[in-house]
N, C-alpha and C positions, 0 to 999 in steps of 0.2 A: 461507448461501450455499455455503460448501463444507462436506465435510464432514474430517475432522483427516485422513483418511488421504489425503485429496486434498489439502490444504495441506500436511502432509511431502511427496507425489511433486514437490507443484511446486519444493519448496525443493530435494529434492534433482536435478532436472534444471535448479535455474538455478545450483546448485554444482556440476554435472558440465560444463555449455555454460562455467565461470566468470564469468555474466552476474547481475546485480543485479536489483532491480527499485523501482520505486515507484509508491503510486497516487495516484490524484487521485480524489475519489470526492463523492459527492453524495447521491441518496435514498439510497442503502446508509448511509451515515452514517457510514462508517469500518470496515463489517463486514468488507470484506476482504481491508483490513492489519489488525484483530484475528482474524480466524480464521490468516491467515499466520506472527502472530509468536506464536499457540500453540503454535508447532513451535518446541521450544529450541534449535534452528540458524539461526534465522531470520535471529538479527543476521548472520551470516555474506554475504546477500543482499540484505536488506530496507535502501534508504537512507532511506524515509521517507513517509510519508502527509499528502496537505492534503484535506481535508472540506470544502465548501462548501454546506452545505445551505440556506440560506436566499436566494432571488435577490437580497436586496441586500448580500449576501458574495458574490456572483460577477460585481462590477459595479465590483471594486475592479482599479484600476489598478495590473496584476500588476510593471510592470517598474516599479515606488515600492518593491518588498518587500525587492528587497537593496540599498535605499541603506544 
């Protein structure tokens, strides 16, 4: 999806704006928050990735997950 020079610019304009980020992600399968946190600053930004690829994981009653 991206290519690493693209995942550093992003990292470093969401540590210049001091904004995070997270994804939520689906056919990608998680592709990218891992092209993201190959950029060794990432932790800096990145709070976290959910993957839901299968429709009966996306059928789950989200507000059960932080009991």
């Amino acid at each position: 999806m991206f290519c690493q020079d693209t995942a550093r610019r992003v990292v470093e304009l969401l540590q210049e704006k001091n904004w995070r980020i997270t994804f939520a992600e689906s056919c990608t399968g998680g592709l990218a928050a891992a092209e993201l946190v190959g950029v060794s600053s990432a932790s800096s930004v990145f709070d976290g990735s959910f993957v839901t690829y299968a429709d009966s994981a996306k059928l789950v009653d989200r507000s059960k997950l932080y009991e």
